[in-house]
LUMTOR-233703 format. One line per field, with one value per residue: residue number from 1; residue in one letter; x, y, z negated of N, C-alpha, C in turn. Coordinates in pm, whole numbers. Atoms other than C-alpha are relative to their C-alpha. Layout:
pos = (NUM/...);
code = (a/...);
n_u = (X/...);
n_v = (Y/...);
n_w = (Z/...);
ca_u = (X/...);
ca_v = (Y/...);
ca_w = (Z/...);
c_u = (X/...);
c_v = (Y/...);
c_w = (Z/...);
//
This chain:
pos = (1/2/3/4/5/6/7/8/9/10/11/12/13/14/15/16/17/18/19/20/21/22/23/24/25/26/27/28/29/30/31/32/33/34/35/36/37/38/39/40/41/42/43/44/45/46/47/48/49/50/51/52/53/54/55/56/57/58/59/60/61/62/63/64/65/66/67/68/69/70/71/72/73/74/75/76/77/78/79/80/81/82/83/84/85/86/87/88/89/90/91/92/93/94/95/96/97/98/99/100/101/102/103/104/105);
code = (x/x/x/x/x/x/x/x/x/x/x/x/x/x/x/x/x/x/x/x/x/x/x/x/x/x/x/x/x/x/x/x/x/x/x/x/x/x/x/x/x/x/x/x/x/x/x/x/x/x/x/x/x/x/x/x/x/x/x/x/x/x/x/x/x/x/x/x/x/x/x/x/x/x/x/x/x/x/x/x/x/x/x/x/x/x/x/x/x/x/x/x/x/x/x/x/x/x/x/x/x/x/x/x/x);
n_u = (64/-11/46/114/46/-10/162/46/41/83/152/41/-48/52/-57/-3/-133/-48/-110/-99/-38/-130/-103/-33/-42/-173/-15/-71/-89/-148/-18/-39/-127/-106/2/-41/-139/-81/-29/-98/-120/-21/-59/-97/-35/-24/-112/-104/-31/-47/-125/-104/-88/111/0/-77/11/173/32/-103/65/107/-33/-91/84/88/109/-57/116/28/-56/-139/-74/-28/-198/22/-11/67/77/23/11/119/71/106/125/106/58/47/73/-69/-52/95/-48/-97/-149/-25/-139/-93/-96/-87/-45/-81/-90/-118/58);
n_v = (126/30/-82/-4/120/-30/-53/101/43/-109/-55/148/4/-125/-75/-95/2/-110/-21/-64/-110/1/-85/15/153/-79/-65/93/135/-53/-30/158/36/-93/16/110/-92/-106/129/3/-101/15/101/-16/-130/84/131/-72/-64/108/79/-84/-77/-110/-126/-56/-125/-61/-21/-133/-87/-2/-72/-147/-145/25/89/147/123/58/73/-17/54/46/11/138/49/-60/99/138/-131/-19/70/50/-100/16/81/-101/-114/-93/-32/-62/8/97/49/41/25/-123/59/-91/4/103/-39/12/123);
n_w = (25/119/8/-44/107/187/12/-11/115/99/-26/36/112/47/38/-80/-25/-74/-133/48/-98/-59/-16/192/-2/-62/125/128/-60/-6/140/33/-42/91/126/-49/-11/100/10/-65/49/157/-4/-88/65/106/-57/-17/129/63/12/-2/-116/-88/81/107/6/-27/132/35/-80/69/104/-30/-30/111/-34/134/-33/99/6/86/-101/76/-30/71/108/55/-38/88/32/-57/-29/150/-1/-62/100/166/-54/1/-162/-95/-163/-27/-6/-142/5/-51/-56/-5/139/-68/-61/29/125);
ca_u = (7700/7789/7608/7284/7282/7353/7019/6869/6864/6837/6484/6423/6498/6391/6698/6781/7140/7244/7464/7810/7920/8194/8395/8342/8443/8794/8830/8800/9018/9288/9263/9294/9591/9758/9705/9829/10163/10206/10142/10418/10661/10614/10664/10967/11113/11062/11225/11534/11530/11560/11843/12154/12372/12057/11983/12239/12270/11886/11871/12198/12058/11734/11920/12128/11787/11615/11410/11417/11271/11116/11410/11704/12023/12197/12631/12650/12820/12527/12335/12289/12181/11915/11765/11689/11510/11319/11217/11150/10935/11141/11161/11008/11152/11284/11619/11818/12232/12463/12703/12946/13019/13173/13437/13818/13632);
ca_v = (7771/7747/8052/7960/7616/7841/8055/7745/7602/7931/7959/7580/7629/8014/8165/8495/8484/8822/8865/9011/9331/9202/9510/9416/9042/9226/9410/9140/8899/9160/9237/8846/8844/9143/9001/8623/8821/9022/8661/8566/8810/8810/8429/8483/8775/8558/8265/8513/8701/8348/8170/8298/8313/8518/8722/8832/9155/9236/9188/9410/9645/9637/9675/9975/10172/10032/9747/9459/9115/8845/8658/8627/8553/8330/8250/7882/7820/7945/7656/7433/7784/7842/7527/7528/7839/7711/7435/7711/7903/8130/8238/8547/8515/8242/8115/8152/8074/8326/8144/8405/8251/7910/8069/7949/7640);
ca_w = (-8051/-8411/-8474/-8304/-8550/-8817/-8735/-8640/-9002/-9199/-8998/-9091/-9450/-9482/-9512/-9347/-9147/-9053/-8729/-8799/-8595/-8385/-8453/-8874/-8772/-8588/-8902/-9186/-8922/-8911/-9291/-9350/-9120/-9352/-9667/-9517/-9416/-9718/-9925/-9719/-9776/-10133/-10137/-9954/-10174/-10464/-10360/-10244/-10612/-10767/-10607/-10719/-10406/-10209/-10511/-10702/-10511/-10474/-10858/-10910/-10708/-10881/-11225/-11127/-11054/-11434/-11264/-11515/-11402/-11573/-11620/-11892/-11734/-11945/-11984/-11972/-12253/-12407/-12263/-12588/-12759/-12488/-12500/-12891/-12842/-12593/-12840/-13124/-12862/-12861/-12478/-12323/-11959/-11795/-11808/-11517/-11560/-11487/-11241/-11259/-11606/-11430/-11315/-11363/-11597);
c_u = (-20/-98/-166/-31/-33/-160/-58/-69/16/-134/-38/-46/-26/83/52/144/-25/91/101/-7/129/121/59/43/144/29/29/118/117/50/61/176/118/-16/78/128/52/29/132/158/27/77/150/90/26/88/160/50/49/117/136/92/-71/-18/9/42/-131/-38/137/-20/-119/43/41/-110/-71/-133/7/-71/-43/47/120/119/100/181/-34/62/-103/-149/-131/-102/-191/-125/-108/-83/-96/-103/-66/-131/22/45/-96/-28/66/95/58/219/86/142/156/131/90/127/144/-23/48);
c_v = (-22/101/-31/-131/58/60/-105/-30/95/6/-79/46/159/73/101/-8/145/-60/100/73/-79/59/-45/-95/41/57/-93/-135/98/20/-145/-25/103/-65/-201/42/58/-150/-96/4/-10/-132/-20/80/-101/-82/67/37/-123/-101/113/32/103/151/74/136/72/-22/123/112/50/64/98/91/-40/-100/-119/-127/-71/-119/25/-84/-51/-96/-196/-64/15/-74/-72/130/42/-99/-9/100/-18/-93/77/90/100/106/118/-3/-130/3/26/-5/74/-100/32/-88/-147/19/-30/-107/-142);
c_w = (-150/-94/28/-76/-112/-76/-32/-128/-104/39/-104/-156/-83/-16/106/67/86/140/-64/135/52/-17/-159/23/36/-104/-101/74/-23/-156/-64/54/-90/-111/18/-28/-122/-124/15/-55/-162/-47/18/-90/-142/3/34/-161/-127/13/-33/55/41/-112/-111/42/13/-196/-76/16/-73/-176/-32/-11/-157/31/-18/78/-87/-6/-129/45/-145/-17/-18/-86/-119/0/-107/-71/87/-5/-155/5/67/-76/-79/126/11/88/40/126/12/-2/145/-52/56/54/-3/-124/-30/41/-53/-139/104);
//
């Protein structure tokens, strides 16, 4: 139906509307649904690599093989320290607080 409007007012109006191959329409729908999914996952992965209960061994892990992120993990006494640099512009990577560094405080 939507299809036969669409002709409809390309005639009207002069413009040419191809017909899609069915099989190419199954094709860019499944391609859409992989790239949705992978989207996804990534989202997902991120969000894991950033909290620091979830991923403090998926970044350990990661460091052990030479796979740096784009984060600087930072002692929190080291807090007051981090912040003026952030003022000075001083920051390449985000901040993230090394929890570890709470410990017996």
């Amino acid at each position: 139906m939507f299809a036969d409007a669409l002709r409809m007012l390309g005639k009207r109006y002069g413009v040419e509307v191809e017909n899609e191959d069915p099989r190419a329409a199954r094709v860019r729908s499944e391609k859409e649904a992989i790239y949705h999914a992978n989207d996804v996952a990534r989202a997902f992965f991120h969000r894991m690599l950033l909290d620091p209960r979830e991923g403090a061994a998926a970044l350990a892990y990661c460091t052990e093989r030479g796979i740096t992120s784009d984060i600087e993990l930072i002692a929190m006494d080291k807090i007051n320290e981090g912040y003026e640099r952030m003022l000075k512009s001083d920051v390449k990577y985000r901040f993230v607080i090394d929890m570890a560094t709470l410990k017996g405080k």
